[in-house]
C-alpha positions in Angstrom: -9.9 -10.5 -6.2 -8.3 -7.4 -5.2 -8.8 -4.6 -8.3 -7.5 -1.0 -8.7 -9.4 1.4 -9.6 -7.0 4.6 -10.6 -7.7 7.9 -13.7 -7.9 11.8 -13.4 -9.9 13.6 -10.8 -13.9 13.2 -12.1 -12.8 10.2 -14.4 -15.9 8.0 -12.8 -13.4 6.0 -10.1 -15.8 6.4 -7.2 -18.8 5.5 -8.9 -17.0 2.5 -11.0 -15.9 0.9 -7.9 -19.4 1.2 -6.3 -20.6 -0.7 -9.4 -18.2 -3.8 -8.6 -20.2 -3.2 -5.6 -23.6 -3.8 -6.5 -24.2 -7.7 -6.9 -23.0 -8.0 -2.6 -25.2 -7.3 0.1 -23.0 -6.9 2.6 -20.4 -4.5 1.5 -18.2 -1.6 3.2 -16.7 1.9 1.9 -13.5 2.6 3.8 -13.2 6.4 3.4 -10.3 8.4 3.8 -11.4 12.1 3.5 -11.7 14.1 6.0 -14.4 17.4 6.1 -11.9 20.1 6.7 -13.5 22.8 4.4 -16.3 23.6 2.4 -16.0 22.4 -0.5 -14.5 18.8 1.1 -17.9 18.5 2.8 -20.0 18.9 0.0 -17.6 16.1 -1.7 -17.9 13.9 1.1 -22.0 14.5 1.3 -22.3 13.4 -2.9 -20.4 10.0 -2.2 -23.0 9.3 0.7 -25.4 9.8 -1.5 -24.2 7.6 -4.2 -23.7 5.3 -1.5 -27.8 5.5 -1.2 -27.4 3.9 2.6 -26.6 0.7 1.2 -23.2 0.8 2.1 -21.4 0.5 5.9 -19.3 3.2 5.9 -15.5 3.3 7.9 -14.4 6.5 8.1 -10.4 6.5 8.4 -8.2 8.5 7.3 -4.5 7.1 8.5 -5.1 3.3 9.4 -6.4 1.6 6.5 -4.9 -1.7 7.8 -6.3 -0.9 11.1 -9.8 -0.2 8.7 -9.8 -3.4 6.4 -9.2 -5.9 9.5 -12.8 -4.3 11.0 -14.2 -5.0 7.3 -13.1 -8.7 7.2 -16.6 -10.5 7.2 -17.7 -8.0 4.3 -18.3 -9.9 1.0 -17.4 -6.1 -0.8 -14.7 -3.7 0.3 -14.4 -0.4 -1.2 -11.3 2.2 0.4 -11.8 5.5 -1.3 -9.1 6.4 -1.8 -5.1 6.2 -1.9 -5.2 10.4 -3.2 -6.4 11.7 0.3 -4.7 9.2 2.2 -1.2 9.5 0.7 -1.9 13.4 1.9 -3.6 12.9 5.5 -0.1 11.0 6.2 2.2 13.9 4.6 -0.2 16.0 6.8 0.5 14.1 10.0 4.1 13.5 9.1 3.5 9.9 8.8 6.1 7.8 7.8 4.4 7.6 3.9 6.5 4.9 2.6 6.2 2.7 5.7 2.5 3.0 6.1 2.0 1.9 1.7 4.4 -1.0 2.9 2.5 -2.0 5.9 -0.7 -1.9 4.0 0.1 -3.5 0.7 1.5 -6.0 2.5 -1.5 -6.8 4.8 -3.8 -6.7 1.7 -1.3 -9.2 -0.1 -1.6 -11.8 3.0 -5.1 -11.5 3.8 -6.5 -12.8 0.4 -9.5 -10.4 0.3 -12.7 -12.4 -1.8 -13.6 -8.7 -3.1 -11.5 -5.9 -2.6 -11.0 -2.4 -5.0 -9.1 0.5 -4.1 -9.5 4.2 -6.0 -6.4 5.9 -6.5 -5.6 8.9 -8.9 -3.2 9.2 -11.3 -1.3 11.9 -11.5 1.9 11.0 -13.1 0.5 12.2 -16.0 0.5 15.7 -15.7 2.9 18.4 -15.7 6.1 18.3 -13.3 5.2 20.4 -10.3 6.6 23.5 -9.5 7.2 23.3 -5.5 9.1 20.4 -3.7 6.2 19.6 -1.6 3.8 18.9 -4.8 6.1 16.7 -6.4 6.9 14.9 -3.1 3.4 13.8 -3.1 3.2 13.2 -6.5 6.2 10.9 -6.2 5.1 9.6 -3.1 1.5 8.8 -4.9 3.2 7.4 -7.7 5.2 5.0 -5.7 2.0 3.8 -3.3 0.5 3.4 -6.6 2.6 1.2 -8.3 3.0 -1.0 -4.9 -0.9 -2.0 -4.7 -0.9 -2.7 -9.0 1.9 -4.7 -8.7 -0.3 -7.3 -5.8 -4.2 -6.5 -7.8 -5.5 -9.0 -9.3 -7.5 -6.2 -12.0 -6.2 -2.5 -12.5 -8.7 -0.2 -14.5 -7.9 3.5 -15.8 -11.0 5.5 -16.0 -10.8 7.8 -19.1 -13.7 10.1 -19.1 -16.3 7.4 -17.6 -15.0 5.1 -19.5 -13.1 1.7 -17.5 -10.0 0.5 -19.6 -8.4 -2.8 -18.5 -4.5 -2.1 -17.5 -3.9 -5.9 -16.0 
């Protein structure tokens, strides 16, 4: 069951996918950020502790294919999330489209039991004003649509509040 997990920034994503979480004993959070400020570190810090230790955490930000093969033998996988990933690759001048490819087609072979993947939506906003903003949005947009057209179950969070897409 593959399920994806996408809304605005502070929608509840994060701590909805944990919930799927919760029934599995054996469950890992494939994270994607990276602690290059402030402010990301704090971030980073409140997931751990909503992960209360009870999750193995994979810290990753480029090779979530290289990630999820390490997380196999989990019953639970959680990657959080698509948002920073989509920009650690435009950051390291990875090929963006390639790498959203290569991964949506590794998830669609490997016929994960339990797999959900955060992602924000930001389609839904105004159109940027600078070429590199809307590059990622349209680059986000497109990653997006590529893992809910192969989930099983996508979810908006509105406000802490899940609403079934598919």
């Amino acid at each position: 069951m593959i399920t994806f997990i996408t809304g605005g920034i502070k929608s509840g994503k994060t701590t909805y996918g944990l919930s799927l979480g919760n029934s599995f004993d054996y469950k890992a959070y494939i994270a994607t950020a990276e602690p290059f400020d402030e402010e990301m570190q704090r971030k980073i810090l409140l997931h751990k502790l909503e992960r209360k230790g009870e999750w193995e955490t994979i810290e990753e930000p480029l090779n979530l294919t290289g990630a999820l093969e390490k997380c196999k033998h989990y019953d639970f996988i959680l990657i959080d999330c698509i948002t920073i990933w989509i920009n650690n690759l435009i950051f390291y001048k990875e090929n963006v489209l390639k790498e959203v490819d290569k991964l949506v087609e590794y998830i669609n072979i490997s016929k994960f039991k339990n797999l959900a993947i955060v992602s924000n939506e930001v389609g839904l906003g105004l159109i940027s004003v600078d070429k590199l903003s809307r590059e990622y949005t349209n680059l986000l947009g497109l990653a997006n649509q590529k893992i809910a057209s192969i989930s099983d179950k996508v979810i908006l969070m509105v406000s802490g509040c899940p609403l079934s897409i598919k």
